[in-house]
C-alpha positions as CSV (number, residue, x, y, z in Angstrom):
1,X,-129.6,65.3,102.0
2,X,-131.1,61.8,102.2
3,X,-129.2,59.0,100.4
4,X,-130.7,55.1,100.4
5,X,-127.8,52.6,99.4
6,X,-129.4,49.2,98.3
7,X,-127.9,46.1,99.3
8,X,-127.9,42.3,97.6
9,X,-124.6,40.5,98.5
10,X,-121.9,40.0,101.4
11,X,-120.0,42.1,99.5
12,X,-122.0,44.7,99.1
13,X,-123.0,44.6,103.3
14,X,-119.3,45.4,103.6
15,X,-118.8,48.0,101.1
16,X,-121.7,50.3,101.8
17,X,-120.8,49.9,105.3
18,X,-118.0,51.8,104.8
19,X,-119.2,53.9,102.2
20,X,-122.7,54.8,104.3
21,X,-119.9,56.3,107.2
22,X,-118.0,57.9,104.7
23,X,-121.1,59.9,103.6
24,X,-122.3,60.5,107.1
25,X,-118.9,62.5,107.2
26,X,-119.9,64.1,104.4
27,X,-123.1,65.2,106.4
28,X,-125.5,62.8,104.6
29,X,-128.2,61.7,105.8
30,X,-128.0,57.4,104.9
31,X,-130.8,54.4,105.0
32,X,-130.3,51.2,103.4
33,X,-132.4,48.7,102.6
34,X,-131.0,44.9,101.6
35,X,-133.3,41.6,99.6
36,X,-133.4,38.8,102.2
37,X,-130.9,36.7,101.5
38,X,-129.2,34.2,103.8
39,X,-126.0,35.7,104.3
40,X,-126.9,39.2,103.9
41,X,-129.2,39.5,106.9
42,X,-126.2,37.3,108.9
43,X,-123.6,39.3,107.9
44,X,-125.8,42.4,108.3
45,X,-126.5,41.4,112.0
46,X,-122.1,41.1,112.3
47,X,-121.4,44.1,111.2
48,X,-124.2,45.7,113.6
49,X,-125.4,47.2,110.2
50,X,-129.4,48.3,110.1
51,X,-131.1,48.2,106.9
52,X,-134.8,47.7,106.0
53,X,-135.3,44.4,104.8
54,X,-137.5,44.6,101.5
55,X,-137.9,41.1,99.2
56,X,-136.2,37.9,98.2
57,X,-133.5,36.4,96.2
58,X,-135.2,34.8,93.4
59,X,-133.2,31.5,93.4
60,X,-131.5,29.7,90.1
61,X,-134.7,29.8,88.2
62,X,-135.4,32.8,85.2
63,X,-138.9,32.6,86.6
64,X,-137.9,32.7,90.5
65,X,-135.7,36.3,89.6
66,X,-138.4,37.7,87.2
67,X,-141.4,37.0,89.8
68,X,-138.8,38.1,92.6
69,X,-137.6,41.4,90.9
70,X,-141.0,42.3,89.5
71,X,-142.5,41.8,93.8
72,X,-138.9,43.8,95.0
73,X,-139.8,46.7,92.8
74,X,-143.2,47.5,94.3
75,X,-142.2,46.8,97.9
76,X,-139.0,49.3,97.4
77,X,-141.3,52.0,95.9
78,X,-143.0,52.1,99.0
79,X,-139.9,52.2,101.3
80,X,-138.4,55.4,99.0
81,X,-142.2,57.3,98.8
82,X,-141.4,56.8,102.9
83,X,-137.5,57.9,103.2
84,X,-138.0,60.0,100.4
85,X,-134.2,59.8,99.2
86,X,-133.2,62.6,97.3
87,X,-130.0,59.8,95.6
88,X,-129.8,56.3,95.6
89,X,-127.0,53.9,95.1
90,X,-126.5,50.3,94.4
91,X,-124.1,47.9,93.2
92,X,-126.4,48.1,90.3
93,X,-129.8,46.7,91.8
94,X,-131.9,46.3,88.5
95,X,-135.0,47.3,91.1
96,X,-133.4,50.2,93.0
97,X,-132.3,51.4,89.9
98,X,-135.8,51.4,88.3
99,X,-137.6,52.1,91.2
100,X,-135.4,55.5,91.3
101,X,-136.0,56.1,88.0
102,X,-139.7,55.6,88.1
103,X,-139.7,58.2,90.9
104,X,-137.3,60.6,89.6
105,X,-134.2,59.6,91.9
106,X,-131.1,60.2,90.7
107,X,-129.1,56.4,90.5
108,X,-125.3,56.0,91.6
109,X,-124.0,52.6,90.0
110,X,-120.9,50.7,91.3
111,X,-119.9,48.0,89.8
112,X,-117.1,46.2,89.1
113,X,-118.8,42.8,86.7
114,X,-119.3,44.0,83.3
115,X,-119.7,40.2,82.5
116,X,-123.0,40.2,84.3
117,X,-125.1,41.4,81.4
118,X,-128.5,41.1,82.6
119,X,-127.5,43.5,85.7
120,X,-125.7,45.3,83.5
121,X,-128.5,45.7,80.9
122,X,-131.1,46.6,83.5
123,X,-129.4,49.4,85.4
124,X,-126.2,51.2,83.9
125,X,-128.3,52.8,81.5
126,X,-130.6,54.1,84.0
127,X,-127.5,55.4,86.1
128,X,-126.4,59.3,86.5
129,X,-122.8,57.7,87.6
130,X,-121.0,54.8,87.3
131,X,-118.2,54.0,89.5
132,X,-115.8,51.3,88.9
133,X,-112.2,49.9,89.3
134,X,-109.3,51.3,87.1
135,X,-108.6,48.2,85.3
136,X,-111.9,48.0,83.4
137,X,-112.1,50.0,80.2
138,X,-114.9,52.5,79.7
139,X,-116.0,50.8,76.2
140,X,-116.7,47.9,78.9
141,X,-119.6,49.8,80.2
142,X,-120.4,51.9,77.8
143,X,-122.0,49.2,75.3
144,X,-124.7,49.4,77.8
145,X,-125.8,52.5,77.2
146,X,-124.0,55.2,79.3
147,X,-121.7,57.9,78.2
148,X,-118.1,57.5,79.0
149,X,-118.3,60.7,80.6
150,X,-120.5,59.8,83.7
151,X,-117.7,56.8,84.2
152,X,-115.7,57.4,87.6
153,X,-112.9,55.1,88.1
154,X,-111.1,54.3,91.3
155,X,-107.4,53.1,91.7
156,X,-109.0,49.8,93.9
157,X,-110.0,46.4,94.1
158,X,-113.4,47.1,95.8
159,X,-112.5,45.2,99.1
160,X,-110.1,47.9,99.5
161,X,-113.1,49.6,101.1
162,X,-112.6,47.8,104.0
163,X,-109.6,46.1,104.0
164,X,-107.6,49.2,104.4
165,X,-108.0,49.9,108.1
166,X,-108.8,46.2,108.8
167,X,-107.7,44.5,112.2
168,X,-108.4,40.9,112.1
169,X,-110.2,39.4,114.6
170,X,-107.7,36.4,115.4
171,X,-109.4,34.4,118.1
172,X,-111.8,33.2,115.0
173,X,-109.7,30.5,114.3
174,X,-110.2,29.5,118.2
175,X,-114.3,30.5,117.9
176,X,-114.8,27.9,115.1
177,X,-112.9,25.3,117.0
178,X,-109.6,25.3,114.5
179,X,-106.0,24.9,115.5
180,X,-103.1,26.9,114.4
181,X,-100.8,24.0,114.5
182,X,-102.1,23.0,111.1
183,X,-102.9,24.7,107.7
184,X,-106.2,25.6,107.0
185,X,-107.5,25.6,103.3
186,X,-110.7,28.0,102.7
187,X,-113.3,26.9,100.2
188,X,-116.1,28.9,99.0
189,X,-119.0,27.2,96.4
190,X,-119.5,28.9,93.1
191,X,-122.2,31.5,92.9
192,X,-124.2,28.7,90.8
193,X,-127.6,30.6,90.7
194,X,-125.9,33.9,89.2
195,X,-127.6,34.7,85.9
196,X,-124.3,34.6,84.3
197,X,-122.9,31.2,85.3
198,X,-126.7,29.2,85.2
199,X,-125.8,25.3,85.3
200,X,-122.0,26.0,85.3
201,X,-119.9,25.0,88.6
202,X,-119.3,22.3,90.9
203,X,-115.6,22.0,90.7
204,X,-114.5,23.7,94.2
205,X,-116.7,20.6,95.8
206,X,-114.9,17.8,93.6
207,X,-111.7,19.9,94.8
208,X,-112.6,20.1,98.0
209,X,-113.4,16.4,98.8
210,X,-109.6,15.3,96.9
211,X,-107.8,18.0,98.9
212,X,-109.0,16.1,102.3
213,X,-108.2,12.7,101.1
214,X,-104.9,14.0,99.8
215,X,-103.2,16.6,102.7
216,X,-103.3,16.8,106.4
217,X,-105.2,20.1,106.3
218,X,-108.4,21.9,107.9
219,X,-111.1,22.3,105.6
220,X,-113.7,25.1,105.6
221,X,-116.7,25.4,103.3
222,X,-118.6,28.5,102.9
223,X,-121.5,27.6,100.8
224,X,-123.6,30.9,99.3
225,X,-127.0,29.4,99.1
226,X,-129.5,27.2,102.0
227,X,-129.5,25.0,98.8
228,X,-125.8,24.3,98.9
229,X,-125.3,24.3,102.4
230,X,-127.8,21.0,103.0
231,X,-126.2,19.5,100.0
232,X,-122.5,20.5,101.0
233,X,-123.6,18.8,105.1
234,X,-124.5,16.0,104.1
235,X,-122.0,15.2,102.0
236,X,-119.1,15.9,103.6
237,X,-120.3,15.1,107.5
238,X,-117.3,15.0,109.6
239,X,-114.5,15.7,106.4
240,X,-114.5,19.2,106.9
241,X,-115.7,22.9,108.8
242,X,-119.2,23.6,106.8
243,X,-120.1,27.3,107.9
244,X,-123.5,27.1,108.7
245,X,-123.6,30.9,109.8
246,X,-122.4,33.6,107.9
247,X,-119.1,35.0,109.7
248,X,-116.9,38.2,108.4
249,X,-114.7,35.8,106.2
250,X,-111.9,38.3,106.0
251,X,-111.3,37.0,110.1
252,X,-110.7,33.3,108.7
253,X,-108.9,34.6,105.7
254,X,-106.2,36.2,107.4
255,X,-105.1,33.0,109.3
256,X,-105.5,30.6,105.7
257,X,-103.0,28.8,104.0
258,X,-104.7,28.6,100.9
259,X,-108.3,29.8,99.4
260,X,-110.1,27.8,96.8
261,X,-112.9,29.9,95.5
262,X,-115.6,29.8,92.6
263,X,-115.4,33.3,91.6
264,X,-115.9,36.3,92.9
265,X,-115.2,38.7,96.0
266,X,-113.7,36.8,97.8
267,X,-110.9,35.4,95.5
268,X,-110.0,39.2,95.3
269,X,-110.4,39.9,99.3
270,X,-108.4,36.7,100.0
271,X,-105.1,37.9,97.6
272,X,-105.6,41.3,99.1
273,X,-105.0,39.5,102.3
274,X,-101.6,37.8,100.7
275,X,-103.8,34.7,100.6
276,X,-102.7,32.2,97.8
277,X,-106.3,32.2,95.5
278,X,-107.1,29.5,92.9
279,X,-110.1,30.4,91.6
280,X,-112.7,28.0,89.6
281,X,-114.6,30.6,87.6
282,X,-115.8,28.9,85.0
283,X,-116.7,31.5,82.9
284,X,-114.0,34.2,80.4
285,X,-111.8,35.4,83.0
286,X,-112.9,38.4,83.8
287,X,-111.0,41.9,84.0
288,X,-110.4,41.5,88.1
289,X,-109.5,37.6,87.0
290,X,-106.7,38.6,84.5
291,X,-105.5,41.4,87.1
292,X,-104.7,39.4,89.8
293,X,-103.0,36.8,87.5
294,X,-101.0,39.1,85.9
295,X,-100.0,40.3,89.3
296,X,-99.3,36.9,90.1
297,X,-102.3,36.2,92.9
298,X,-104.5,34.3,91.1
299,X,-104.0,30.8,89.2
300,X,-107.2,30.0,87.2
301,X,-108.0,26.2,86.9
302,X,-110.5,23.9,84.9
303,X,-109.7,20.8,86.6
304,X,-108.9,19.2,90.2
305,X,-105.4,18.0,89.2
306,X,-104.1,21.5,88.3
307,X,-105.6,22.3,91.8
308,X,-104.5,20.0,93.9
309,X,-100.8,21.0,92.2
310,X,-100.8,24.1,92.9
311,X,-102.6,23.8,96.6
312,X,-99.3,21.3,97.3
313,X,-96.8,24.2,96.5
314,X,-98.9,26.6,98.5
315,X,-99.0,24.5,101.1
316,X,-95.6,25.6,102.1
317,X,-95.0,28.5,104.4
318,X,-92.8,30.4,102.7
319,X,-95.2,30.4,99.6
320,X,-98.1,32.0,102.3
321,X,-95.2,34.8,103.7
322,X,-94.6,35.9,100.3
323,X,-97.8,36.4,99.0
324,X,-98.2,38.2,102.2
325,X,-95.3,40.5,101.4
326,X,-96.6,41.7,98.0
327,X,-99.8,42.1,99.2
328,X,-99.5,44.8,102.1
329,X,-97.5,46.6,98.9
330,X,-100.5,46.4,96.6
331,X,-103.1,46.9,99.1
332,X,-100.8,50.3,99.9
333,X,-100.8,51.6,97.0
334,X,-104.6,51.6,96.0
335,X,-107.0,54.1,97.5
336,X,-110.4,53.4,99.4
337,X,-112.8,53.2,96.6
338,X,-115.8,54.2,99.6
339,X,-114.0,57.6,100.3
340,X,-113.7,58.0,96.6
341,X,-116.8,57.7,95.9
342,X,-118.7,59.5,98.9
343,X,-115.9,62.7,98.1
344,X,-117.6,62.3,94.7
345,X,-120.9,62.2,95.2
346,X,-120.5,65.0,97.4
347,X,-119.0,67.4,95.5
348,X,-121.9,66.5,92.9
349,X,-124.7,65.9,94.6
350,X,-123.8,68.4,97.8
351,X,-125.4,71.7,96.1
352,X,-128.7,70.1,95.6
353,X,-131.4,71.1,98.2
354,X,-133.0,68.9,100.8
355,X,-136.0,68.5,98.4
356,X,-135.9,65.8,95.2
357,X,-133.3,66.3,93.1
């Protein structure tokens, strides 16, 4: 049985990587495809991961992700009428999702953003499955449009997937020309050109540039977009490590001090590592959000002061060794959302024949 997993996001390059394995396991047969997107195809290449490569991200523009989704669509119908998938699944691809649905193709949704309401609104309803963490309610999802019976929840955070049999690569610190000797402070850019958080952001930069001026630290910017990585080099110069090429982040994670992040994966990837996270969302918190802070991870802040606090506590080691402590225990006791869901899909999907579904 032929299953096509559609990638957009870092995250997503890491969570199907696991999950595609998992369902070759399983004795599926798995293609993926991916949009071109600057740290997709680098992390893509990292991971050693093959995927056809089928449109663009359409930028921070309503017209740019219209015009970009609408060209995606017809260049993934003709990738499918070729692998002939008899299931697809996404992280809730508005065009996988309506390209399957055009063609008859069962859809597999994962997702773990109800607060992203256009993705939402384009490809739950069009979803057999939804699969998502335990801590968001079904009513969550269901306002979309799907019945809270084809809601599957997993006992994870989704980097779970592949933080459970991780072993850090520690010579990244070396590779990127950092020292040991002194603490090193992660920052990763808001997701500005999310449909969800249009015009919002900019406060991990001001953060960024008063935690240099402030503490004898290494600084290391991730920026998401080509946009913000010009902006963010020429800004900062010599003041700090600006990652031009995508690495696997959970590498420079493990050997951080403290991670400053705009939302996101990666605030969640970074306290599964027992990293200290202060995250600048600047939207509701969201259900991941209020987890972590209730499990004390995660301090949410609107302004650089309450930041610069907090990174001033963290700074010290015994802060970074507790963290550490609680998370191996938190990481333990959740399960790996991939096998979940491939064990799923199997025993669903496993009956059908080899022809469409």
């Amino acid at each position: 049985m032929r299953v096509l997993l559609d990638i957009l996001t870092p995250k997503q390059c890491r969570f199907f990587s696991v999950l595609g394995r998992e369902l070759e396991k399983r004795s599926f047969e798995v293609y993926k495809t991916a949009r071109v997107f600057r740290e997709v195809v680098g992390l893509l290449e990292a991971l050693g991961e093959e995927a056809y490569l089928v449109g663009r991200y359409g930028g921070a523009t309503l017209e740019g992700k219209l015009e970009a989704s609408l060209k995606r669509m017809i260049e993934l119908k003709k990738v499918f009428q070729k692998i002939r998938p008899n299931l697809v699944v996404s992280f809730s691809s508005p065009e996988a999702s309506r390209v399957a649905f055009g063609l008859n193709i069962p859809h597999v949704a994962v997702n773990d953003s109800p607060h992203s309401n256009a993705v939402a609104r384009l490809s739950i309803p069009l979803s057999k499955m939804l699969f998502t963490p335990w801590i968001i309610p079904k009513n969550a999802w269901t306002v979309y449009g799907i019945e809270p019976s084809r809601i599957f929840k997993y006992k994870a955070l989704d980097p779970a997937a592949w933080l459970k049999n991780f072993k850090p690569d520690l010579n990244i610190v070396k590779s990127l020309g950092l020292s040991k000797e002194k603490p090193i402070v992660v920052f990763r850019l808001e997701e500005s050109q999310a449909s969800y958080i249009l015009g919002m952001g900019g406060l991990v930069e001001e953060i960024a540039l008063k935690v240099i001026q402030r503490f004898d630290i290494q600084p290391v910017i991730m920026p998401r977009y080509e946009e913000q990585l010009q902006k963010i080099l020429e800004k900062f110069n010599v003041k700090a490590l600006v990652l031009e090429k995508t690495i696997d982040a959970a590498n420079l994670l493990c050997s951080a001090t403290v991670f400053v992040g705009g939302g996101g994966t990666m605030n969640s990837e970074a306290a599964l590592l027992g990293v200290p996270v202060i995250s600048c969302y600047p939207g509701e918190e969201t259900y991941v959000e209020k987890f972590l802070i209730g499990k004390g991870f995660l301090c949410k802040v609107f302004n650089s002061e309450e930041a610069l606090k907090l990174i001033e506590r963290f700074l010290k080691f015994r802060e970074k060794v507790k963290f550490e402590r609680k998370a191996r225990k938190l990481l333990a006791s959740m399960v790996n959302p991939a096998e979940f869901i491939a064990e799923k899909i199997a025993q669903t999907f496993s009956h059908e024949s080899s022809s469409q579904v």
